[in-house]
C-alpha positions in Angstrom: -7.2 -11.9 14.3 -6.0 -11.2 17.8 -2.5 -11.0 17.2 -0.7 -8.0 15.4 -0.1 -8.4 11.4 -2.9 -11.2 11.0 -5.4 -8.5 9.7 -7.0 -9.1 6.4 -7.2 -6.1 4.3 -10.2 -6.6 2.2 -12.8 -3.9 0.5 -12.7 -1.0 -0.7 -12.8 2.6 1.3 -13.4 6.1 -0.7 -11.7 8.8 1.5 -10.6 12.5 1.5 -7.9 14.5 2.4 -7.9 16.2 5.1 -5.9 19.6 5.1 -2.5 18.3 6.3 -3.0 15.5 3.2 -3.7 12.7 6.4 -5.5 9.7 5.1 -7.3 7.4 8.0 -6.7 3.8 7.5 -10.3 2.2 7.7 -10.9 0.9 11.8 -11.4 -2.4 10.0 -7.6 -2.5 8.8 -6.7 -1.1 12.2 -7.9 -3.9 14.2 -5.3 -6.2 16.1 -2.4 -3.0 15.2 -1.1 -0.4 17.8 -0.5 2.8 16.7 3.3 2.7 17.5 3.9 0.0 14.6 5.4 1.0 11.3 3.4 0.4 8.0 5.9 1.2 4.8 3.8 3.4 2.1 6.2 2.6 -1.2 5.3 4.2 -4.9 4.5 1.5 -7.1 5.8 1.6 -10.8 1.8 1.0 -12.0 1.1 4.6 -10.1 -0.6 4.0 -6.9 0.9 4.0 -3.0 1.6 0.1 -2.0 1.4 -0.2 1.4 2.8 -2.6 3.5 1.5 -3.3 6.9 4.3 -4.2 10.0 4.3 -8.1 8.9 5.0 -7.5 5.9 7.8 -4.6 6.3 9.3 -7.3 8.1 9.4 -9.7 5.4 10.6 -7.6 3.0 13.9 -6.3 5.4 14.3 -10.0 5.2 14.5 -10.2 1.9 16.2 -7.0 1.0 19.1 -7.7 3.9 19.8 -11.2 1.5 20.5 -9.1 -1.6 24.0 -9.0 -2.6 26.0 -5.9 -1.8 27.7 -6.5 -5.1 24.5 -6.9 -7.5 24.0 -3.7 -8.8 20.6 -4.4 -9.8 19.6 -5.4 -6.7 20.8 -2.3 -4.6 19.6 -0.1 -7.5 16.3 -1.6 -6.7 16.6 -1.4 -3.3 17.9 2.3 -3.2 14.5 3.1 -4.6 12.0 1.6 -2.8 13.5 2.6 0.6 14.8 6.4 -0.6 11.3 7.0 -1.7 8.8 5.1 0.6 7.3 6.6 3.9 7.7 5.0 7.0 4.7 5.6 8.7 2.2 5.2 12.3 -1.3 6.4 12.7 -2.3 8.6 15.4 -5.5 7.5 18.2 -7.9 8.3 14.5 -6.3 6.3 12.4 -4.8 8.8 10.1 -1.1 9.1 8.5 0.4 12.1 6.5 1.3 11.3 3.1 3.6 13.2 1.7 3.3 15.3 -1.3 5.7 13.3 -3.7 4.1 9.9 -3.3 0.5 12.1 -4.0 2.1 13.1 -7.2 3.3 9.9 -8.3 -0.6 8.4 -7.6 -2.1 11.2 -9.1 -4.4 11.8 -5.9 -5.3 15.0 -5.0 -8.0 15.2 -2.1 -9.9 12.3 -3.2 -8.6 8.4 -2.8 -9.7 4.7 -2.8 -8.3 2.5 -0.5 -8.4 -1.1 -1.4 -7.7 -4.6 0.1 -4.8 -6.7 -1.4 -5.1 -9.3 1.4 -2.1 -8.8 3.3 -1.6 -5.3 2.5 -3.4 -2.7 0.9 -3.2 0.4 -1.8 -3.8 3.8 -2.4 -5.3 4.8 -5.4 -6.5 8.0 -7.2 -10.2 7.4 -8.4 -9.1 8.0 -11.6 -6.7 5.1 -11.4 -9.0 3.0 -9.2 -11.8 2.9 -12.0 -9.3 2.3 -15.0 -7.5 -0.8 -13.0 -11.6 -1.9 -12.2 -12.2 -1.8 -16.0 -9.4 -3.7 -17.0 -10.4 -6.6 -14.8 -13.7 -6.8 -15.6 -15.7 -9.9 -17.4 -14.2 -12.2 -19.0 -10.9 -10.6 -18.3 -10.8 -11.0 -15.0 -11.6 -14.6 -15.0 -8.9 -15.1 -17.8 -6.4 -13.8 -15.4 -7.7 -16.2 -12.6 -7.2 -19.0 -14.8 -3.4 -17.4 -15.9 -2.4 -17.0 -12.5 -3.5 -20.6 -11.3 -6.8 -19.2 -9.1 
């Protein structure tokens, strides 16, 4: 993991708030970034904060800069994402402001779960991060393995 973007984001991280709604990103996650690189924090439509570390911000201005100017869909899509994500760096701690109309659409107040998708990560409200934990449990979970070709 000595170069930047090659970080795993694995685990799960139960922070608070602090009162200028700053999250720290867990030192583990941090490893292998500077703190002048930009993460992309983007609502997603299953109500958490998707966030996208600098590799991946990359890929997807790849991918968005091949959409058609003329596809409606796609710029509709694309007007979204980008006019309400948060581009974001963390200071010498860690920590990034979120602000208060990606909070609202997680449903986080002070409390919130960060967890590991891999190559990036989310933020969750608890509330959220216990119903998405149930609905992957048992059976289920492996069912989905098995759906998705794991």
């Amino acid at each position: 993991m000595a170069q930047s973007g090659t970080n795993v984001y694995s685990g799960r991280f139960e922070h608070t708030l602090d009162d200028k709604n700053r999250l720290t990103i867990p030192s583990l996650w941090r490893w292998g970034h500077t703190d002048t690189e930009t993460f992309l924090a983007i609502p997603h439509p299953d109500a958490y904060i998707a966030v996208l570390p600098p590799l991946r911000v990359q890929k997807l201005l790849a991918q968005v800069s091949e959409m058609r100017l003329s596809d409606r869909d796609a710029q509709a899509v694309k007007a979204r994402i980008f006019s309400d994500a948060l581009s974001f760096t963390f200071d010498k701690q860690g920590r990034f402001g979120i602000n208060a109309a990606l909070l609202q659409h997680a449903g986080i107040g002070k409390d919130a779960v960060l967890s590991g998708m891999g190559d990036t990560f989310n933020i969750l409200s608890p509330a959220r991060w216990t119903e998405l934990h149930r609905s992957t449990a048992g059976e289920n979970f492996g069912d989905m393995m098995r759906r998705i070709g794991l």
